[in-house]
C-alpha positions in Angstrom: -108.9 6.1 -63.4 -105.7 7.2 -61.1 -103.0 9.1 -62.0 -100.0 6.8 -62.0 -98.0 9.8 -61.4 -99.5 10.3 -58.0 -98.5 9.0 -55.1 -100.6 7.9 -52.2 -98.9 7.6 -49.1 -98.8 4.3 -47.4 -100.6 4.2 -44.4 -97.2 2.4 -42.7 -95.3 5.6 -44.1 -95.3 8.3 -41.3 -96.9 11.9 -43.0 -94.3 14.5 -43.4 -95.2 16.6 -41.3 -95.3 14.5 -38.4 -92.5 13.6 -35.7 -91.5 10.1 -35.5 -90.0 10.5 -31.9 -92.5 12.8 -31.1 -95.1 10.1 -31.8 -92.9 7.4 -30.1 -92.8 9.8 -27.0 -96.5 9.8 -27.0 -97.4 6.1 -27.4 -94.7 5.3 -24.7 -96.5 7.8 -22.6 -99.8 6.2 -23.5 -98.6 3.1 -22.6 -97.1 4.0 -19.7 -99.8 5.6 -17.8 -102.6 2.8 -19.2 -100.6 0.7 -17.8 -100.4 2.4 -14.1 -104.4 2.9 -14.7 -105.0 -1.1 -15.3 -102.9 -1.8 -12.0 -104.4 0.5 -9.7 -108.0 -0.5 -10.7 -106.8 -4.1 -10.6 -105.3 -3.7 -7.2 -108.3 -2.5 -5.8 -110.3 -5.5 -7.4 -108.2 -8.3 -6.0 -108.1 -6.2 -3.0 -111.6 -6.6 -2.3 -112.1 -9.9 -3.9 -109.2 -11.5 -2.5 -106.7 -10.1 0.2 -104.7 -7.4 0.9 -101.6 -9.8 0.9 -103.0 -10.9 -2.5 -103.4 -7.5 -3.9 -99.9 -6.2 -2.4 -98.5 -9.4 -4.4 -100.2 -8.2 -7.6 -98.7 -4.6 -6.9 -95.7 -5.8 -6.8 -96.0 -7.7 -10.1 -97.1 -4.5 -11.5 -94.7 -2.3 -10.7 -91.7 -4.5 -11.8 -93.9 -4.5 -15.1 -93.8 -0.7 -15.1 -90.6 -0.7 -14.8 -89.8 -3.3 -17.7 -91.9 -1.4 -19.8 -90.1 1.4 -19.4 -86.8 -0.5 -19.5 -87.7 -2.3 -23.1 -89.2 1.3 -24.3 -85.7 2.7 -23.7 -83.8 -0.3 -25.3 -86.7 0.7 -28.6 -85.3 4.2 -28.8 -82.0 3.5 -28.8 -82.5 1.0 -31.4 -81.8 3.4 -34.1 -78.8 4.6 -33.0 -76.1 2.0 -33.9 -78.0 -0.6 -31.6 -79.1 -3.5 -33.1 -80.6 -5.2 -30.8 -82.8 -5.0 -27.5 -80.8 -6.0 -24.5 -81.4 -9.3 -22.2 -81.9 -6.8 -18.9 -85.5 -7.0 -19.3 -85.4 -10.9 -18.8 -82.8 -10.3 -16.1 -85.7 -8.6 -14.1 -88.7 -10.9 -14.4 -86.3 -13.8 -14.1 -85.4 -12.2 -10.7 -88.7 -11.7 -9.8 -90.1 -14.9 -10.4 -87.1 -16.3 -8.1 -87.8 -13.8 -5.4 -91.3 -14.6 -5.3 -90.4 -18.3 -5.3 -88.3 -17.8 -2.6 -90.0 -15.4 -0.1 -92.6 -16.8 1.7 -95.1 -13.5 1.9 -95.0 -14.0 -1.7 -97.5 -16.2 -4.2 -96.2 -16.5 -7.7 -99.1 -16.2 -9.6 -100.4 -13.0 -8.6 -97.1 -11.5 -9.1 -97.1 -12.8 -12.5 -100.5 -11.6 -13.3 -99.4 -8.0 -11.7 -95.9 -8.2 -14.5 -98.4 -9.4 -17.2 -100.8 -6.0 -16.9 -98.6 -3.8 -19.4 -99.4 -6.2 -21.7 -103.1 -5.3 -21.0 -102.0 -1.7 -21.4 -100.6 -2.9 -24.8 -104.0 -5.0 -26.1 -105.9 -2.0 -25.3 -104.4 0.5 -27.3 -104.6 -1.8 -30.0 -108.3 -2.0 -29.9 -108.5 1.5 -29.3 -106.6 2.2 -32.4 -108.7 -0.5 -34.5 -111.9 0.7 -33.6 -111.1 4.5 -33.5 -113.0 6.4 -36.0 -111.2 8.0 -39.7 -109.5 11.0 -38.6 -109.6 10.5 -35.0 -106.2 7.9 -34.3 -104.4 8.3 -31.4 -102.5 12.0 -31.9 
């Protein structure tokens, strides 16, 4: 039998010891640079699949999904801080994007919605990564 008295920590409950921000810092990091990883590998695989028009497309896509990550990851830290709520600026820019590649005729939509989509690549595989990692060995 347990000792009533003693309290295991939940594993949503941060340990003491550790920095919240500091870990915040590091999975923004992590995401960040997954992220630029997926899209160059996936620029140079519709690159020689497809077309360098094609691939320049999905660049493009990327990089404005770069930058929205980064965007919403600074809207999430200042959540804490009085702010309530995440602001609508990320919307602003893939809304503008979509137009632009609507508009312009060098661009095709749906690779530049693939390319904004990657960071949520980024996202699904540091999920699995922190599923599957072994006891002891989580992302530190």
């Amino acid at each position: 039998m347990s000792d009533p008295s003693i309290e295991t920590p939940s594993p949503i409950d941060p340990a003491p010891d550790r920095d919240p921000m500091r870990d915040y810092y590091q999975l923004r990091n992590t995401l960040l640079i997954t992220t630029l990883a997926i899209s160059g590998g996936l620029f140079l695989a519709v690159w020689a699949f497809y077309s360098l028009n094609t691939a320049l497309n999905y660049l493009l896509g990327a990089l404005v999904g770069l930058v929205y990550l980064n965007l919403l990851a600074g809207e999430v830290e200042k959540l804490g801080a009085g702010k309530r709520q995440v602001s609508k600026k990320g919307l602003a820019l893939f809304a503008g994007l979509i137009i632009l590649a609507s508009r312009w005729q060098e661009l095709h939509i749906v690779p530049v919605f693939l390319g904004f989509l990657t960071y949520k690549a980024a996202i699904i595989v540091y999920t699995l990564q922190s599923v599957f990692a072994p006891p002891g060995k989580t992302n530190e």
